[in-house]
C-alpha positions as CSV (number, residue, x, y, z in Angstrom):
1,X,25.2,-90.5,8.8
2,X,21.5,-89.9,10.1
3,X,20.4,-86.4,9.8
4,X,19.3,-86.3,13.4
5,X,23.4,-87.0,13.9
6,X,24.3,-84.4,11.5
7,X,22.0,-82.1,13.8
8,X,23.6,-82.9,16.8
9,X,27.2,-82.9,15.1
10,X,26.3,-79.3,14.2
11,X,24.8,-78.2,17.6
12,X,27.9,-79.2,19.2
13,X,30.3,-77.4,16.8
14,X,28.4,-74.2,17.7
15,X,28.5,-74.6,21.4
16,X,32.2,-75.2,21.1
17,X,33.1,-72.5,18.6
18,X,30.6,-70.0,20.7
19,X,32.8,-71.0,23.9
20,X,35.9,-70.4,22.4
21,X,34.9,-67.2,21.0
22,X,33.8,-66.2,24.4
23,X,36.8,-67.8,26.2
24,X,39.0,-65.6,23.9
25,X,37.5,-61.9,24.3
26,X,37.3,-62.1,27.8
27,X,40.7,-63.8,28.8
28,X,42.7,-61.6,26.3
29,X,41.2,-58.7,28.2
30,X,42.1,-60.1,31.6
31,X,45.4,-60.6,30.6
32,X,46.0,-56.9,29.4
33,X,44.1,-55.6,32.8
34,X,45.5,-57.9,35.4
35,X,49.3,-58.6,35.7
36,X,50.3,-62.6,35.5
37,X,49.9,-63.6,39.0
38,X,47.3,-66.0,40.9
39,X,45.2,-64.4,42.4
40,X,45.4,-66.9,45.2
41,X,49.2,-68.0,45.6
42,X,50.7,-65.7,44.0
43,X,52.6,-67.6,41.2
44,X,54.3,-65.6,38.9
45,X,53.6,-66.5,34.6
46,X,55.3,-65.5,31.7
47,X,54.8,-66.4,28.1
48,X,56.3,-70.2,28.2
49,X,53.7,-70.7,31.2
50,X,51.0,-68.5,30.4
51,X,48.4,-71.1,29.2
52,X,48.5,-72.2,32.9
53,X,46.7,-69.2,34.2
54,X,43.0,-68.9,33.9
55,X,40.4,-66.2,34.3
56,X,38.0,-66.9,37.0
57,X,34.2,-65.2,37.1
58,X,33.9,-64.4,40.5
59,X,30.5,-64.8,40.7
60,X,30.4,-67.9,38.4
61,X,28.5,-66.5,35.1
62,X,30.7,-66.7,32.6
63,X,28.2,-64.7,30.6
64,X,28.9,-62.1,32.8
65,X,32.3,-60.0,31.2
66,X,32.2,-56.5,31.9
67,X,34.8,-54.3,30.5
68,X,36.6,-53.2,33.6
69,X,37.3,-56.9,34.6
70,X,35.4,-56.3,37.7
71,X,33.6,-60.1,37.6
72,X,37.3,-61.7,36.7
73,X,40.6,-62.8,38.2
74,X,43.4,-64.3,37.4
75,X,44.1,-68.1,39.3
76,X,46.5,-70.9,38.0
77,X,44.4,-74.3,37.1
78,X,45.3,-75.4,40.5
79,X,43.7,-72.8,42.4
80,X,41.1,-72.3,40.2
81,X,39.9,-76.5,39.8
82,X,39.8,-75.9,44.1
83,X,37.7,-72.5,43.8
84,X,35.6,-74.6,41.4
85,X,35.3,-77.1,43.9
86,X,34.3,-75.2,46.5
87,X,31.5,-73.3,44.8
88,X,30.2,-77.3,43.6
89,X,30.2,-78.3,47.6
90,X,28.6,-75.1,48.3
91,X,25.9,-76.0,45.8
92,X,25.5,-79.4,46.5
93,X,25.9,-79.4,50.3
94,X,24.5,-75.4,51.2
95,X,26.5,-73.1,53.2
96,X,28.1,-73.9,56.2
97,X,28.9,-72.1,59.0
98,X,32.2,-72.7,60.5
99,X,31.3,-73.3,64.5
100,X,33.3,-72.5,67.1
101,X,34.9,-75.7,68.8
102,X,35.3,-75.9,72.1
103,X,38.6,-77.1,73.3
104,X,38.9,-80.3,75.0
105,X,38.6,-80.2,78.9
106,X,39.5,-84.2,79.4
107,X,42.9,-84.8,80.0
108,X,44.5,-88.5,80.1
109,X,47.7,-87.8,81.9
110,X,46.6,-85.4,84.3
111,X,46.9,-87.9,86.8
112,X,49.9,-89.4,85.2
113,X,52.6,-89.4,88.3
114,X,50.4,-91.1,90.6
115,X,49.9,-93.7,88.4
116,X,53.4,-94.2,87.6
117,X,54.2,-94.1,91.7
118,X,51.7,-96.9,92.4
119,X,54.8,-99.0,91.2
């Protein structure tokens, strides 16, 4: 093995074991703070499920842990892959603003019992 691959073996280890490290303070303190529901549909855990629920940073800084929970909460990996993909739309697209639609003023069958009378 080439010692730059040794390098990069070892580089990788630490970013891995640093996440994990990080991963467990934080969602072992979510867990004690928040009881084991989504935040977003409501699903109930218990410990046979409980690796289903994630914590999610609110404002997406996962660096970002204080002690009171305040940046966390607690969504299954359903809810929290789709809050995930909103906040990578938002990034790649911008923010939209949701318009008002008019409704539609054109109606096909307004004249629909004449047309059936010209029979």
């Amino acid at each position: 093995m080439s010692t730059g691959q040794s390098k990069l073996d070892k580089v990788l280890a630490e970013a891995r074991d640093y996440k994990a490290k990080r991963e467990t303070g934080y969602r072992e303190q979510a867990l004690k703070l928040y009881p084991w529901v989504c935040g977003r549909c409501t699903r109930e855990f218990v410990h046979s499920n409980l690796r289903e629920l994630t914590v999610h940073h609110r404002d997406h800084n996962h660096d970002n842990n204080p002690s009171d929970g305040s940046n966390w909460e607690l969504l299954c990996l359903y809810c929290h892959d789709n809050e995930h993909s909103k906040f990578e739309e938002l990034i790649r697209y911008g923010a939209t603003t949701e318009t008002k639609i008019d409704a539609a003023t054109y109606n096909p069958f307004a004249d629909l019992k004449s047309m059936l009378n010209k029979k």
